[in-house]
N, C-alpha and C positions, 0 to 999 in steps of 0.2 A: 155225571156230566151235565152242564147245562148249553140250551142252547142260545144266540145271538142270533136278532137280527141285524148284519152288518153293511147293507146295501140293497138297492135297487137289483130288479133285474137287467134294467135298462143302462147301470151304471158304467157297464163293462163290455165293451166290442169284444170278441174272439180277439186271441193273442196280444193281450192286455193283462194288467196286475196293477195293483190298489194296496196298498197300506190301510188296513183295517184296524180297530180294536174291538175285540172279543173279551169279557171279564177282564182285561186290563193287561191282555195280552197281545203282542203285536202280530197280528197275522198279516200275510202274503197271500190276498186273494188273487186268484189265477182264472185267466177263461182261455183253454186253449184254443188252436185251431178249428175244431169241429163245434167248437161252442158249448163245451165240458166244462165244469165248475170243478174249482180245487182251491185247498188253503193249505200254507204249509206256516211252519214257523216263520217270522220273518226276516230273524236275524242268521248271517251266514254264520255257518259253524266254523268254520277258518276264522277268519276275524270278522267282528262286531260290524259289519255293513249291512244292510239293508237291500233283500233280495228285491222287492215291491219295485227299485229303480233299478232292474236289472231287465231283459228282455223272454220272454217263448220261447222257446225250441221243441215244436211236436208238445212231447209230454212231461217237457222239461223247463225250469229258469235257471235262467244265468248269470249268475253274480256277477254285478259290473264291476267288482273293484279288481280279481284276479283269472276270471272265467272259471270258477267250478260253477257245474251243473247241478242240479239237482230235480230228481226223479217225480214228479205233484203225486204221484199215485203214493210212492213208497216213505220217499225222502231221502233216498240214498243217493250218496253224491258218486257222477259217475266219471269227475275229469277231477285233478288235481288241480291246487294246493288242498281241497278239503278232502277230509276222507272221513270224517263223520257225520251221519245223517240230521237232520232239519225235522222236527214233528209235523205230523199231518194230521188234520183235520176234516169228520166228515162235515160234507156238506148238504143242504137240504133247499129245494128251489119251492115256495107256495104264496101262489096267489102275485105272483110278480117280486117276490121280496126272496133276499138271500139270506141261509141263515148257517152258521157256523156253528159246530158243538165242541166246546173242549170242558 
């Protein structure tokens, strides 16, 4: 696995999400609520949309195009249409910079 630097720390308020690239992968960087970092894939697994414009929920985003949810920690989606989960990535916070490992 390699890692990315994909942003600031500064880039992202709490319950916020960014369209990143990682090695040429699109990730969904997440900052929940409590000011937690998380990356998930960030195409929905239902159809080809774009969780990054979707909103937070606690520990979750939610695809704006039909409301499935998905879980930052796991990636499991836990409302319909999707029922298959979204990759997750860790993440690693130094020196003020964000960085993603896939």
């Amino acid at each position: 696995m390699t890692e990315y630097r994909v942003a600031a720390e500064t880039d992202l308020e709490p319950l916020s999400l960014q369209r990143v690239d990682a090695g040429g992968l699109p990730i969904c960087l997440a900052r929940s609520e409590d000011g937690k970092w998380y990356a998930i894939g960030d195409i929905c697994s239902h159809q080809d949309y774009s969780l990054s414009e979707g909103d937070v929920w606690g520990n979750a985003v939610e695809c704006p195009l039909h409301g499935s949810r998905f879980d930052l920690i796991t990636g499991q989606p836990d409302r319909l249409p999707a029922t298959k989960p979204v990759p997750t990535y860790p993440v690693t916070i130094r020196d003020g910079e964000v960085f993603v490992e896939v």
